[in-house]
Each structure stands twice: as structure tokens, then as C-alpha cells.
C-alpha positions in Angstrom: -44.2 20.3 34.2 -41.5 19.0 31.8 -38.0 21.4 31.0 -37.8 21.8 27.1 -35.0 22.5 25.0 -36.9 24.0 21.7 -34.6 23.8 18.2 -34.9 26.1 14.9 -34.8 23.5 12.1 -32.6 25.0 9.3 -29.2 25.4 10.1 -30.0 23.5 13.6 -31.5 20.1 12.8 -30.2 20.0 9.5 -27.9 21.7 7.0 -29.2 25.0 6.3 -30.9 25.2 2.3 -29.1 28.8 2.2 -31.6 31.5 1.3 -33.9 29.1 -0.2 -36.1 26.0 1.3 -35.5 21.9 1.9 -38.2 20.9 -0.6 -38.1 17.5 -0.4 -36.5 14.9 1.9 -33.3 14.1 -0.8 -32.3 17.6 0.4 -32.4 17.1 4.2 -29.7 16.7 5.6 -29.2 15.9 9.5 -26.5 17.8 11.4 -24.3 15.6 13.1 -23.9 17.5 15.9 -27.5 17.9 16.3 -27.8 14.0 16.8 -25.5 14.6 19.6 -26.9 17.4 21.2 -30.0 15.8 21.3 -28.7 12.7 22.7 -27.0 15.3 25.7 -30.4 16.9 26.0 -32.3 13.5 26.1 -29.9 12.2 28.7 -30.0 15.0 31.3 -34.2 14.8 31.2 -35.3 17.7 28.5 -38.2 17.0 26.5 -37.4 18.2 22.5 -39.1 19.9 20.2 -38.3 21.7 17.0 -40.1 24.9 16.6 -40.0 25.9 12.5 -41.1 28.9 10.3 -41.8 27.0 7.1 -43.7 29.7 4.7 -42.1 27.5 2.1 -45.9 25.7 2.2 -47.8 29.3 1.8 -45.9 30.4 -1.2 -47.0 27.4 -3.2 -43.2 25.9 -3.0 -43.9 23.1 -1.0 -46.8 21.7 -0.1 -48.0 20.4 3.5 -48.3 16.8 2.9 -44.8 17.0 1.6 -43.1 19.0 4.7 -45.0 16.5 6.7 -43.4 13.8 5.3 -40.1 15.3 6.0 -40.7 15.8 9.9 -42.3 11.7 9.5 -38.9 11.0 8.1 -36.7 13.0 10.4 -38.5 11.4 13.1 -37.9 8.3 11.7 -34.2 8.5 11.1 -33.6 9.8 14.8 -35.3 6.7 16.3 -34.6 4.1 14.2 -30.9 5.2 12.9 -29.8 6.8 16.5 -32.8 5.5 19.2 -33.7 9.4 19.9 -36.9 10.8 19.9 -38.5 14.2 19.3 -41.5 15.4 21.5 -43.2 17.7 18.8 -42.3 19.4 15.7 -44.3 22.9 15.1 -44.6 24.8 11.9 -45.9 27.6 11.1 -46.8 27.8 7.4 -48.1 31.0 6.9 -46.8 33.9 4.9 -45.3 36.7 6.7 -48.0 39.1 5.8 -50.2 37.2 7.6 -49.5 38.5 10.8 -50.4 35.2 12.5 -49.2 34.6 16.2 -47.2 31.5 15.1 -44.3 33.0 13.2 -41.3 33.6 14.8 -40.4 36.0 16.2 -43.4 35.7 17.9 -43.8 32.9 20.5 -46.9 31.8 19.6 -45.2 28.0 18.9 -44.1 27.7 22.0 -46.9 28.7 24.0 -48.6 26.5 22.2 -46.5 23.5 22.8 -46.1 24.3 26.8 -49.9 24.0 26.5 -49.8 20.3 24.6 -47.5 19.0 26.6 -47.7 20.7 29.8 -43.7 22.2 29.7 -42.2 24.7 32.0 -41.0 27.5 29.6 -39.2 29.5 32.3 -36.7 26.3 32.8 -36.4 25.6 28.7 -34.1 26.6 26.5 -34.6 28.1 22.4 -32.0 27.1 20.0 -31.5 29.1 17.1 -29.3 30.7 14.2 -31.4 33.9 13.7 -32.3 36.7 15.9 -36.0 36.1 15.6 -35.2 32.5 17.2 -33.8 34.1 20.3 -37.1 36.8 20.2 -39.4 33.8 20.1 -37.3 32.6 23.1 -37.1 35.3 25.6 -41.1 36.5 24.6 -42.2 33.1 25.9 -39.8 33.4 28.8 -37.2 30.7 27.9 -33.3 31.0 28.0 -31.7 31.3 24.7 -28.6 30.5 22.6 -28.3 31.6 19.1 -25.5 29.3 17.2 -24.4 32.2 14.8 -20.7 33.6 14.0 -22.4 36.8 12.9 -24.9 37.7 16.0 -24.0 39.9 18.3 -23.4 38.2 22.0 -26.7 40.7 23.2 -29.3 38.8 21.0 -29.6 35.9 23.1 -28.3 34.5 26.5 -25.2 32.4 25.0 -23.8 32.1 21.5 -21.1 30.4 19.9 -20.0 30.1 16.6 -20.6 26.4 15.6 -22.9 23.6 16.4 -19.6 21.7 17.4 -19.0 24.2 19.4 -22.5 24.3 21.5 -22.5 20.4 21.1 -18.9 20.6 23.3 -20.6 23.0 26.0 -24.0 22.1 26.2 -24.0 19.8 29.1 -22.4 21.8 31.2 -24.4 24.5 30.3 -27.6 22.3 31.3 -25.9 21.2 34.1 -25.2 24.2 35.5 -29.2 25.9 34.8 -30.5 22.8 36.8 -28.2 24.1 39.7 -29.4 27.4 39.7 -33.0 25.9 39.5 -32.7 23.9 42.5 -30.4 26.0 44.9 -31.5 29.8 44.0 -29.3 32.2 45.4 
């Protein structure tokens, strides 16, 4: 079983849209530090996959073939610009009242990735900006780090303020869970 490292999208992958949605792939724009932290992630042997609540689509704001054409491109750009690669990208599209087991906070997402792609959710990591990233996390019995100057250190396993910030520790951070993994105490 593959280790994971699971990312939010908004705010994590790219610039956050505010309170509102990216709507088209003009207004995407890719985090920096994400393209580093990925690269970190790539290098010590974590599969990646970017777990997204896009109800965007099920308000009529969006539509699928278009939000599909922004993952096709984000794909794209990692490869081609940066030679980084994504394992999966799941969305979950539907509207909050449709109580479906996809949206975060539920872990539905993830389960269903460690099912795909045979991953070991006990030794992956959720990386988030909101509370209901880190709920999403810990239900499917992954570590979690919420990248949020307004969170309260409880929500989640590690925080920090920035994406620089987590993009600074990260390694270490990775470094140090395989330890742990492979000399319990």
C-alpha cells in the first residue's frame, strides 16, 4: 500500500477565489509553494492527490465539463511546466443538502481513493485551510495539518500560518512520521 499526502484545492493548490468559486481556468492560479511542496512530497515517495468540495457545479455556476478542464489543465501545467505529477483529483459536486458521503467533512473522498489506488490512509497526511479538511482527515484515519492563521492548534495535528511556512517544514515533518513508522516506540 502507497503513503498519500491528500491536498484541499482552494487556498492549497491555488490562490483561494475568496468566498466565491475559480470558474474558469483564467482564474486559477497555482500556489507557488504548492509546486514545492509537492516536489518535497514527490521526492520522499508520497503518492498525491487533491481531494475538493466543488458545489460550484451543483449550483448551476460551473458546469462539470468545465471544472474538468481545470484539473486537465492543472495537471498539465504541473507536468509539463514543473515535471510533477498528481495521482487523482476528487470532487465532490454535490450541494450541501444533499447529504452525500463525498463532501467534506466527511471522508467519503478519501476512502474512495485508498480503494482506487490501494493507499495506506493510517500513514497519509490531509492538507487543508478549513476545519472540515482536517474532519475529512482524522475520520479516514489520516494525520492532518490545517494551513490557517485563524484555526485553533486543536483542529488538526499541525498548523502553521502560511504555505511558506508548511513548504519550510514539511520534510522534516515527513521525515520524521516515516521514523516513527518504521521504529515504533
Amino acid at each position: 500500500m502507497k503513503k498519500c499526502i491528500f491536498f484541499d484545492r482552494d487556498g492549497i493548490v491555488n490562490q483561494s477565489p475568496g468566498p466565491g468559486y475559480v470558474e474558469r481556468w483564467e482564474d486559477f492560479h497555482i500556489l507557488p509553494e504548492f509546486v514545492d511542496i509537492l516536489r518535497i512530497v514527490t521526492e520522499l515517495g508520497y503518492a498525491a492527490v487533491i481531494i475538493t468540495n466543488q458545489r460550484g457545479v451543483a449550483r448551476g455556476i460551473m458546469t462539470l465539463a468545465t471544472l474538468e478542464d481545470i484539473h486537465q489543465r492543472l495537471r498539465a501545467t504541473l507536468k509539463e511546466q514543473h515535471g510533477l505529477e498528481l495521482l487523482d483529483i476528487f470532487t465532490c459536486t454535490h450541494a450541501r443538502e444533499a447529504d452525500c458521503d463525498c463532501r467534506k467533512p466527511k471522508p467519503g473522498m478519501l476512502f474512495e481513493a485508498a480503494r482506487k489506488h490501494s493507499l495506506d490512509l493510517k500513514n497519509s497526511w490531509m492538507i487543508g485551510d478549513s476545519p472540515k479538511d482536517a474532519e475529512a482527515g482524522r475520520a479516514a484515519g489520516c494525520h492532518t495539518i490545517l494551513v490557517n492563521p485563524s484555526v485553533t492548534p486543536e483542529l488538526a495535528d499541525l498548523t502553521f500560518d502560511s504555505m511558506a511556512e508548511l513548504r519550510q517544514d514539511l520534510r522534516k515533518i515527513l521525515l520524521n512520521s516515516e521514523a516513527r513508522i518504521q521504529n515504533p516506540e
